[in-house]
N, C-alpha and C positions, 0 to 999 in steps of 0.2 A: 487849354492844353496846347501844348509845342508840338505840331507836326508837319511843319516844312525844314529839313534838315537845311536846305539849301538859305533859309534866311535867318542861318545861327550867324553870330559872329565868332572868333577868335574865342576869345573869353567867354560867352555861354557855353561854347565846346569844351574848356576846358573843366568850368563849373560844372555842369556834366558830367565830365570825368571824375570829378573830384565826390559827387554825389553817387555815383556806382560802384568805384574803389574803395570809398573812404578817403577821406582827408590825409591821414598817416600813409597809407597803401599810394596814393597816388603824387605825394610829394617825391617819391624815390622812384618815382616814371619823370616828374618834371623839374628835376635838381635844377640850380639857379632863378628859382626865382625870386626875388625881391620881399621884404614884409609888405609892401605898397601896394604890390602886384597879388600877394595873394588875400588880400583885405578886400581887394577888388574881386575874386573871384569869389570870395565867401560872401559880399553884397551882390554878386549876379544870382548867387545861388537860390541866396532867399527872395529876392524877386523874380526869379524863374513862373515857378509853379509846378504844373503838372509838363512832366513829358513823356512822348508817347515812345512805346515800345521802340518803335520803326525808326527814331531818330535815336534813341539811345544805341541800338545796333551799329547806324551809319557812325555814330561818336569814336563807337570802343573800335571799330575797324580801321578808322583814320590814325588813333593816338595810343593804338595796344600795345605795348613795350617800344613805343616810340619815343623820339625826344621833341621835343617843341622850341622855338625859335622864340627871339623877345617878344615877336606878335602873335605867339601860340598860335604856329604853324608848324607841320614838320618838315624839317630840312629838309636839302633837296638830294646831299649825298644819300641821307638815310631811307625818306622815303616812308609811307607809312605803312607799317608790317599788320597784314591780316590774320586774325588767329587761326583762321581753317586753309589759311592757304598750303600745307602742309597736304589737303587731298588730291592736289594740283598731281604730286608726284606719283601716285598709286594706281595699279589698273585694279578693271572691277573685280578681281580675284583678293587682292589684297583686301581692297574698300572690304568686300565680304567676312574675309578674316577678322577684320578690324572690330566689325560691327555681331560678329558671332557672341552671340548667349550676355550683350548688351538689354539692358530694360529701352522700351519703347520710347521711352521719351527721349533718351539718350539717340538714338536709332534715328528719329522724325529730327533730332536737331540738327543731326548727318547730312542728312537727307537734302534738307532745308540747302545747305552748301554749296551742294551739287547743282548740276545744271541738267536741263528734265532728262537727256537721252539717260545719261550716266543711272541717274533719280528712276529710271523706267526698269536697270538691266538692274540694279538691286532688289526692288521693291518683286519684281517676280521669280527672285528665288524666296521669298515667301509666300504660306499654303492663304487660304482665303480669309480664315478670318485673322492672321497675323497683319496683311495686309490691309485690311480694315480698320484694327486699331491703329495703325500708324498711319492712318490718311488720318486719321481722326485726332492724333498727337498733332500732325504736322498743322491741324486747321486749329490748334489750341496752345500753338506758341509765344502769342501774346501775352498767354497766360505766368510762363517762365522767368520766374528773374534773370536780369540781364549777369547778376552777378552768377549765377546757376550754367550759363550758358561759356560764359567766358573760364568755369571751372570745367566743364566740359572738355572745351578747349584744350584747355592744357592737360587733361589724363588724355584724350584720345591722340595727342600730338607725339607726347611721351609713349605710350601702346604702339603708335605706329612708326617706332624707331627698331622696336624689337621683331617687326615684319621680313620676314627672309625673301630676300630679289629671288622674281621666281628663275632666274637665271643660277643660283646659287646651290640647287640640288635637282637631281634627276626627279621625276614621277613615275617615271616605267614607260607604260602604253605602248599604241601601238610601233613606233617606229624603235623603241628602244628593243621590243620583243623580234620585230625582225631583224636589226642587227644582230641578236643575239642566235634565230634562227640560218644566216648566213654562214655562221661557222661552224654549223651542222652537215653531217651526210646530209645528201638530197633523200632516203629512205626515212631519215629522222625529220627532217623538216616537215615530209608529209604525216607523217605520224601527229605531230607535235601539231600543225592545221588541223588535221581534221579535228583534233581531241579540243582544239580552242572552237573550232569554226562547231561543233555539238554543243558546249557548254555556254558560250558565250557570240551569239551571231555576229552581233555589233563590233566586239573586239576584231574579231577573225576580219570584219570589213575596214578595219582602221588598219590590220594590220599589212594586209593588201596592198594599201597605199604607197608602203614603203618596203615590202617584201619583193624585192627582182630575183625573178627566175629565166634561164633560159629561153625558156618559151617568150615571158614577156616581151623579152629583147627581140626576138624574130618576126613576132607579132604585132606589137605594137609600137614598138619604135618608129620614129618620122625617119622616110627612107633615106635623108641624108645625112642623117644621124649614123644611123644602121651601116649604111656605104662604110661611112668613114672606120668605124667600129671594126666592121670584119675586115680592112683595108689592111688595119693595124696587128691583126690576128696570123701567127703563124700557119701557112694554107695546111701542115700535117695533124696541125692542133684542131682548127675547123673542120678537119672530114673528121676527125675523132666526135668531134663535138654533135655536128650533126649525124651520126649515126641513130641510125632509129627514127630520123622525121621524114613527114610525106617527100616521095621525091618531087614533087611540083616545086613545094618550099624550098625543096635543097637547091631544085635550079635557079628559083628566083632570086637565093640570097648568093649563090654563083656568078650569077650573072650581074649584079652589086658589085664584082671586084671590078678590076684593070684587066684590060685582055688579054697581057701576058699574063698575069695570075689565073685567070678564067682556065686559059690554054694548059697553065701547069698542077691547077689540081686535078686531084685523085682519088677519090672516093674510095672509102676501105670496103672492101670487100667483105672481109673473115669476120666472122663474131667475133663482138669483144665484152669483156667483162665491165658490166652496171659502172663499178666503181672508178674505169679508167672513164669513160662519156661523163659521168656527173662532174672527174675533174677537171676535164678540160674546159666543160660546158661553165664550172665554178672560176675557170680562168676570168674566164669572155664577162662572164657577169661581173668580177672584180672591174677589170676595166670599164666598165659601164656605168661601174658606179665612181669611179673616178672621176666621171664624164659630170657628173654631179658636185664632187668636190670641189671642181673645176670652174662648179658655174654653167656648163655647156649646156645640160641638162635638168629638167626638175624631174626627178621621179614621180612625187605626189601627184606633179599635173597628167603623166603619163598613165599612172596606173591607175589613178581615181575614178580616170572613165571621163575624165574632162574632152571635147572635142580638140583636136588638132589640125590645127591649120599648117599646112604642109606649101 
C-alpha cells in the first residue's frame, strides 16, 4: 500500500485522481492531455495498487478543481485550490450554524478541517454524549470514501454561501437595549431596569455595560476625561444637572473646571422639577457618549468594572 504522499510522482498523482473521480469526471479537471499521456496514467493506475486514505486526501487537496501543467503539476498562477478552504472565512458562530441539525459524520469531517483551538469551541457546544459520537466519527474517518468526503465538500461549501455576515442584521442584547433605554425618561429607564434586572439578571448586567447614566459619568469616569466633559458643559446647565447630588461631589466636580468657571458658577438654589435635572443630566450624558463615537472613550471598559488606570 501507497502511504508516503511525498514520494508520489506527477503522474501517480494524477492516476489517483483519475481513480477517485472516475476517468470521465476527472478528464474535465485535466483538459489537454494527450492519448499518450493518458495511456500513461491508466498504466500507473493499474500498477499502483492499494492506496491509503491519508494520501488520497493530500492528492484531492493538491488537484481539486485544479488545472495541471504538461508535468501534472499545478500551475503557479492557479495554485492548488482546497475543497474546505472555504472555513478559512467563517467565525465560530457561523462554523455553528453551518454544522446545525448536520448527521455526525458530516459534523467529524468538519471538524477534521479545522484546527484544534477552533475543533475545541465547536465541539463544546455539544451535550456529552453528542460529543462522544463525534470523537468517535472523527477516529473513523479512514473509514469514508474519499469520494464521500469531497461530496461533502461541495454541499457544505454551497450551505455556507447562504450564511448571513453577522454584521448584516442586529441581534438585540444588551447594548442595542440600552440605546433604546437612552431615549427614555430617566423615570422610564428605571422602571424598564428594574423589570429586566427581576426577570433576567444576566441581561440587566450586559446591559450595564453600555447603559450611561449620569451618575456613571461623575463617578466613574477617568478624572481627565470628566475635566474635559464638564469643561465643555454650559456652567447654567451643570448646576441644573447636579441638583440633588451630595455637595462633596458637587464640589469635587467644580473644582474640575478653570478658575474662572469655578469663580462663576452658581448652584441653584430653588427646587426644580425631576424632569428639568434628568434633561440637562440627559444632555451631559449625550456628550459623553459622543466621547465614545469619537473614540476618546470605551464605555464597555468603563462601566464593566474593568480597572482604570488614570
Amino acid at each position: 500500500m501507497i502511504n508516503d504522499y511525498n514520494m508520489l510522482s506527477g503522474l501517480q498523482k494524477v492516476a489517483i485522481l483519475f481513480s477517485v473521480l472516475g476517468e470521465s469526471l476527472a478528464m474535465t479537471l485535466v483538459k489537454g492531455l494527450s492519448r499518450t499521456e493518458i495511456r500513461k496514467i491508466r498504466s500507473s493506475l493499474r500498477e499502483m495498487g492499494q492506496v491509503s486514505f491519508s494520501v488520497k486526501k493530500r492528492v484531492m487537496e493538491e488537484f481539486y478543481f485544479g488545472f495541471l501543467s504538461e508535468q501534472f503539476q499545478p500551475t503557479k498562477e492557479e495554485g492548488p485550490l482546497v475543497p474546505f478552504d472555504f472555513l478559512e472565512d467563517l467565525n465560530d458562530e457561523q462554523l455553528s450554524a453551518l454544522l446545525a441539525k448536520e448527521d455526525p459524520p458530516v459534523v467529524a469531517i468538519m471538524l477534521a478541517q479545522m484546527d484544534a483551538e477552533k475543533r475545541m469551541k465547536i465541539l463544546e457546544k455539544y451535550g456529552p454524549t453528542e460529543k462522544g459520537q463525534l470523537l468517535i466519527e472523527l477516529g473513523s474517518l479512514d473509514d469514508i470514501p474519499l469520494e464521500a468526503i469531497i461530496e461533502v465538500a461541495a454541499k457544505m461549501r454551497e450551505k455556507a454561501s447562504f450564511l448571513p455576515r453577522t454584521v448584516d442584521f442586529s441581534r438585540g442584547g444588551g447594548k442595542e437595549i440600552a440605546g433604546m433605554l437612552s431615549n427614555m425618561t430617566a423615570d422610564e429607564e428605571e422602571k424598564y431596569l428594574q423589570a429586566i434586572a427581576n426577570e433576567d439578571p444576566e441581561l440587566h448586567k450586559e446591559i450595564k455595560k453600555y447603559h450611561l447614566t449620569f451618575d456613571d459619568i461623575i463617578e466613574k469616569f477617568p478624572s481627565d476625561i470628566l475635566r474635559g466633559l464638564l469643561n465643555a458643559v454650559e456652567l447654567d446647565q451643570l448646576a441644573v444637572a447636579v441638583k440633588g447630588v451630595d455637595q462633596e461631589k458637587v464640589d469635587e466636580l467644580v473644582e474640575m473646571l478653570p478658575q474662572k468657571k469655578q469663580a462663576m458658577f452658581e448652584p441653584v438654589e430653588k427646587p426644580l422639577p425631576k424632569r428639568e435635572v434628568d434633561t440637562a443630566r440627559k444632555v451631559i450624558v449625550g456628550s459623553a457618549k459622543q466621547l465614545e463615537e469619537s473614540g476618546e472613550v470605551n464605555l464597555a471598559d468603563i462601566l464593566g468594572g474593568g480597572e482604570m488606570v488614570e
